[in-house]
C-alpha positions as CSV (number, residue, x, y, z in Angstrom):
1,X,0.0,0.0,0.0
2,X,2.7,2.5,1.1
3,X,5.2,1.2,-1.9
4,X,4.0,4.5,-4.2
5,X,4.5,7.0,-1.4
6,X,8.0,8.9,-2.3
7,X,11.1,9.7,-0.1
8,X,10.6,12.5,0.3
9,X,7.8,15.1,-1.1
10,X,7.7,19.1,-0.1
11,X,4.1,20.3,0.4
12,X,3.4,23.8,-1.1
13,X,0.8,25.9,0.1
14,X,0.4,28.8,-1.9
15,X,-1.7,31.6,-0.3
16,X,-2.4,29.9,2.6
17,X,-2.7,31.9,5.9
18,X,0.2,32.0,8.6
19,X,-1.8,31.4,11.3
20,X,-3.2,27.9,10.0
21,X,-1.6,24.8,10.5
22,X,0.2,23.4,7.5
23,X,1.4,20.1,6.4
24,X,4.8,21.1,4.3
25,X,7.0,17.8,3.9
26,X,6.1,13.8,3.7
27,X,8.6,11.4,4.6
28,X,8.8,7.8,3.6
29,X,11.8,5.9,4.5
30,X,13.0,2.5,5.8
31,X,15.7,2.2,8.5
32,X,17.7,-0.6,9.8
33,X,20.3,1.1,12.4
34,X,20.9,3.2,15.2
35,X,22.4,6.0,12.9
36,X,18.7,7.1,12.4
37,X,18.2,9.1,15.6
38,X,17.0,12.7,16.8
39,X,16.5,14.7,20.0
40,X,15.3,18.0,20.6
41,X,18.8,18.9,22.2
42,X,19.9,18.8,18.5
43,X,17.5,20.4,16.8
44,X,17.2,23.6,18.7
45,X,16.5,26.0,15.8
46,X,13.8,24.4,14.5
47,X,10.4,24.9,15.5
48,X,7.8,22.5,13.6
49,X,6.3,18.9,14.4
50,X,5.6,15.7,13.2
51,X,3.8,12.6,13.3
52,X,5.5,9.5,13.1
53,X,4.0,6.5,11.7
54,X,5.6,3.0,11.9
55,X,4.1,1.0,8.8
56,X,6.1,-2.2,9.5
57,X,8.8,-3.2,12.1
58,X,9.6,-0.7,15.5
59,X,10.9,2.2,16.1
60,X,11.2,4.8,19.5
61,X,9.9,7.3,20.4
62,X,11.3,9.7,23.6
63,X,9.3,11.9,25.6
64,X,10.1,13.8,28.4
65,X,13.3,11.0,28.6
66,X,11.4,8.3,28.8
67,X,11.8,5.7,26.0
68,X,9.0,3.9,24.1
69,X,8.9,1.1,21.5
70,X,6.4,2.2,18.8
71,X,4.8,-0.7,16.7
72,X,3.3,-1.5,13.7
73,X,0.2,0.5,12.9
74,X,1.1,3.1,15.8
75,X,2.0,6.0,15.5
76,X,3.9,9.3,17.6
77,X,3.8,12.8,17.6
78,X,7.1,14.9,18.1
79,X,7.7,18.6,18.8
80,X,11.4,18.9,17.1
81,X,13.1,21.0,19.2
82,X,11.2,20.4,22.7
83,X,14.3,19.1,25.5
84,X,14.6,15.5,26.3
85,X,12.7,14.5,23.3
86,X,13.0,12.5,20.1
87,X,12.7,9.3,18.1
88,X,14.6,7.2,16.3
89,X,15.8,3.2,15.5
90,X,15.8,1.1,18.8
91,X,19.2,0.3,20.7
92,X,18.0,-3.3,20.2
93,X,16.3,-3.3,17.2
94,X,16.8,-6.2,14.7
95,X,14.8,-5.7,11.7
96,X,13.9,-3.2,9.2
97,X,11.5,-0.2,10.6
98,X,9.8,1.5,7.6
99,X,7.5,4.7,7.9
100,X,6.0,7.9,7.3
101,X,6.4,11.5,8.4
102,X,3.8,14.0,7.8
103,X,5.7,17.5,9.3
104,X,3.7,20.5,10.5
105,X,4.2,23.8,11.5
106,X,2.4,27.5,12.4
107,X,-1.2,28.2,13.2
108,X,-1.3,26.9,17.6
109,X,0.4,22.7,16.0
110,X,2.8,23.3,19.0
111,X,-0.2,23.4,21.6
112,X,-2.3,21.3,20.2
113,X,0.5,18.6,20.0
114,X,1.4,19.2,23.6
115,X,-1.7,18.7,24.7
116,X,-1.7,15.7,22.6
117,X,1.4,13.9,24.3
118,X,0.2,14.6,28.1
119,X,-2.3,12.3,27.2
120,X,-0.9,9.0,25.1
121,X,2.6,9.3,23.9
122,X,1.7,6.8,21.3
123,X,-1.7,6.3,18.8
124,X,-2.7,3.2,17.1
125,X,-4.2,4.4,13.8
126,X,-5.5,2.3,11.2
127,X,-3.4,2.3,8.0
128,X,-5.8,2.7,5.6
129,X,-6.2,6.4,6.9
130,X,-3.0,6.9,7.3
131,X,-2.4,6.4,3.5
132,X,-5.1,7.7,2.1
133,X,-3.8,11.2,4.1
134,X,-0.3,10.8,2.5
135,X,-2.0,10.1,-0.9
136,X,-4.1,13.2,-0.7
137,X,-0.9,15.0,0.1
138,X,0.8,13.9,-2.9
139,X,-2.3,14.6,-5.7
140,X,-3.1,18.0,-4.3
141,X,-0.5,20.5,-3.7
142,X,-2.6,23.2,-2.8
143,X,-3.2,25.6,0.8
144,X,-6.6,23.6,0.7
145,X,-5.3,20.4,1.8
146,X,-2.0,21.3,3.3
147,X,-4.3,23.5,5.9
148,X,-6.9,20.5,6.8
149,X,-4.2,17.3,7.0
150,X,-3.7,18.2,10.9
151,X,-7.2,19.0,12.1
152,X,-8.1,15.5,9.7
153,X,-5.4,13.6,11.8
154,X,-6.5,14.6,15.2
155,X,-9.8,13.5,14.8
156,X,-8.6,10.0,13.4
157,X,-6.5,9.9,16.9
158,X,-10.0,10.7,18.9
159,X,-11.3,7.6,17.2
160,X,-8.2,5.4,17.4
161,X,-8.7,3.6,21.0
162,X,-11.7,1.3,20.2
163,X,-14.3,1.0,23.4
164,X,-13.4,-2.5,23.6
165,X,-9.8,-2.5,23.5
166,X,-8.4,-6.4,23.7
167,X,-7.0,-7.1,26.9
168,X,-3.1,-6.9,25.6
169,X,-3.2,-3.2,24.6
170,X,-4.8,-2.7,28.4
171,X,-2.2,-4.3,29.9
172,X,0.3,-2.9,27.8
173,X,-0.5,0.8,28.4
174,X,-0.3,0.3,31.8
175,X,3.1,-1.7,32.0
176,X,4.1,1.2,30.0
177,X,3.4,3.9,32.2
178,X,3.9,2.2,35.6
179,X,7.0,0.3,34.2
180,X,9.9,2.4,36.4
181,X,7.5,0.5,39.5
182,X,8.2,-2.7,38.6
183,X,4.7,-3.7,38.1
184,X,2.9,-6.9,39.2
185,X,1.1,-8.8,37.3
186,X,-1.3,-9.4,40.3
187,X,-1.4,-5.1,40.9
188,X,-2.4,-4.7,37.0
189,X,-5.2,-7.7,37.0
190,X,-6.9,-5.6,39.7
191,X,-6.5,-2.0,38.0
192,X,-8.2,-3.9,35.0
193,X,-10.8,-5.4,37.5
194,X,-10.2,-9.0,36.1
195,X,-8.4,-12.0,37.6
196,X,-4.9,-12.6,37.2
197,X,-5.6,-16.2,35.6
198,X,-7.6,-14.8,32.8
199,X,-5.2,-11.9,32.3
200,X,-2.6,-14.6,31.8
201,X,-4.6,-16.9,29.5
202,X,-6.0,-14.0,27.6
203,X,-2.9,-12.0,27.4
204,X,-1.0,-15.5,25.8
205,X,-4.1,-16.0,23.3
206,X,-3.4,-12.9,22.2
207,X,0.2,-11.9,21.7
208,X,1.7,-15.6,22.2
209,X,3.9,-14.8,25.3
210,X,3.0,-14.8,28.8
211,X,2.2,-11.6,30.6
212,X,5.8,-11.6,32.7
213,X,7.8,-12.1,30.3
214,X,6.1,-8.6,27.9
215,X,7.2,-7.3,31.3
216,X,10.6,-8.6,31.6
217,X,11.6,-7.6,28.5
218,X,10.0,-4.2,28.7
219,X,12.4,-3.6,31.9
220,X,15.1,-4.7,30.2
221,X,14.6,-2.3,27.0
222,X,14.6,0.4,29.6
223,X,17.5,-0.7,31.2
224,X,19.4,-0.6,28.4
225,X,18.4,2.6,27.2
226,X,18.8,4.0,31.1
227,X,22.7,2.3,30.9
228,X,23.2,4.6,27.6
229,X,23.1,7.5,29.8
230,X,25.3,9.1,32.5
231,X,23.6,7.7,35.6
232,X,25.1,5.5,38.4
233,X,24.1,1.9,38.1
234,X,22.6,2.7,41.8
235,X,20.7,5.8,40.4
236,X,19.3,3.4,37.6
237,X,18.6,0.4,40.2
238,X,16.7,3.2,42.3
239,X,14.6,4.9,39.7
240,X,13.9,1.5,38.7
241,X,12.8,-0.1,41.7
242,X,14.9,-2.9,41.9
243,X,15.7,-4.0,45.3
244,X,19.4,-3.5,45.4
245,X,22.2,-3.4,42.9
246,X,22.8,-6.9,42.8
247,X,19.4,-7.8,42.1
248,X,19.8,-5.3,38.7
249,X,23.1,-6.6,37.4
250,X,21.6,-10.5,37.9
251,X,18.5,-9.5,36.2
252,X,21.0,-7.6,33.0
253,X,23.0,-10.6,33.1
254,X,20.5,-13.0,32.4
255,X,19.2,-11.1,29.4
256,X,22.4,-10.3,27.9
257,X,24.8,-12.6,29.1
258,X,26.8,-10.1,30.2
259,X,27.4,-7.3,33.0
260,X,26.3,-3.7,32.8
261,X,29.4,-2.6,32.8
262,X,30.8,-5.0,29.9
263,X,27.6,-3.4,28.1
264,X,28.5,0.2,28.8
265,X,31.9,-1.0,27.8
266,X,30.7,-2.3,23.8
267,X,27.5,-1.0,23.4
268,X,25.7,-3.8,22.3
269,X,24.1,-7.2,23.4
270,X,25.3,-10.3,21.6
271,X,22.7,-12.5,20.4
């Protein structure tokens, strides 16, 4: 479906007014290392946003220095120049990530897409949309549809959490954002007001792994990334809620078969 859409396509937007929002560049691209990376520390001069949209494989997203994993069919929104921010290939990634960028600037984006992020971080949008938006984009250059992409976007994102969400996105979004707690499987079966043996059964008919191990390896993802910065492996145990130390560097190890340190030290995980 997304095969036709270009590398990359400038929007014009002849006569259109200042203070509107307008869609001015498309992205398309496939990536397969870490070399694809941006952060807001970078990018200071530059003022616009974007919406990142993973089509097939993972990618990450960083807000407010907090990594996430975005996946297939989900998609982020990034102010460019905002601190502690940004997006890019996944320390651990192992396999193509291909998407599109739809970039945005005047007109009150800025807010809007604040407002946006202090409530989900990440959007699962249907594809379909998603293309169909980027097709537009390419057959009408014109102030017309560069001006009515973003307001057309948000309201896809109001409509992208469906009442009945399966039982794996739940629990998902909520390892996510209690995931520096070290959450329980038996603490999350009770926010979702359902037993911890059905969560476990469901969760497995779902995805095909069990509900500790999505957490496990979620933990470690975020270890990884916090080991990439300049805290203390006793800040990281802290802010992470493990019990000690120790208990961190036993829990790294068995993941990586090898020490934090040794990982600080080369930079990657052999496999």
């Amino acid at each position: 479906m997304f095969a036709k859409i270009p590398p990359l396509t400038n929007i014009e937007a002849k006569r259109a007014p200042c203070s509107m929002t307008k869609a001015f560049q498309l992205f398309h691209s496939t990536v397969t290392d870490v070399s694809y990376r941006s952060t807001g520390e970078l990018r200071k001069s530059e003022t616009h946003c974007i919406f990142h949209y993973t089509i097939k494989g993972h990618g990450e997203v960083i807000y407010k220095g907090m990594p996430y994993i975005t996946n297939e069919e989900e998609g982020f929104f990034n102010i460019i120049n905002e601190s502690n921010s940004g997006y890019g290939y996944p320390l651990l990634g192992s396999e193509p990530w291909e998407f599109v960028v739809i970039c945005f600037k005047d007109g009150n984006v800025r807010e809007v897409v604040k407002e946006l992020l202090e409530s989900d971080v990440k959007y699962r949008v249907n594809p379909e949309g998603i293309y169909l938006m980027c097709k537009k984009l390419l057959e009408c250059h014109n102030s017309d549809t560069s001006i009515n992409i973003f307001p057309k976007l948000v309201s896809m994102l109001d409509n992208a959490h469906e009442p009945t969400a399966k039982i794996s996105s739940v629990f998902q979004n909520i390892v996510e954002r209690d995931l520096l707690k070290n959450p329980t499987i038996f603490a999350i079966a009770a926010e979702m007001k359902i037993s911890r043996e059905h969560l476990q059964r469901q969760y497995f008919k779902e995805t095909g792994i069990t509900p500790r191990k999505y957490i496990s390896d979620k933990r470690f993802e975020r270890l990884c990334y916090f080991l990439t910065t300049h805290r203390s492996e006793a800040e990281i145990a802290d802010m992470m809620n493990f019990s000690s130390t120790a208990e961190m560097r036993v829990f790294f190890k068995r993941h990586a078969q090898k020490t934090p340190r040794q990982y600080r030290n080369t930079g990657f995980i052999s496999i």
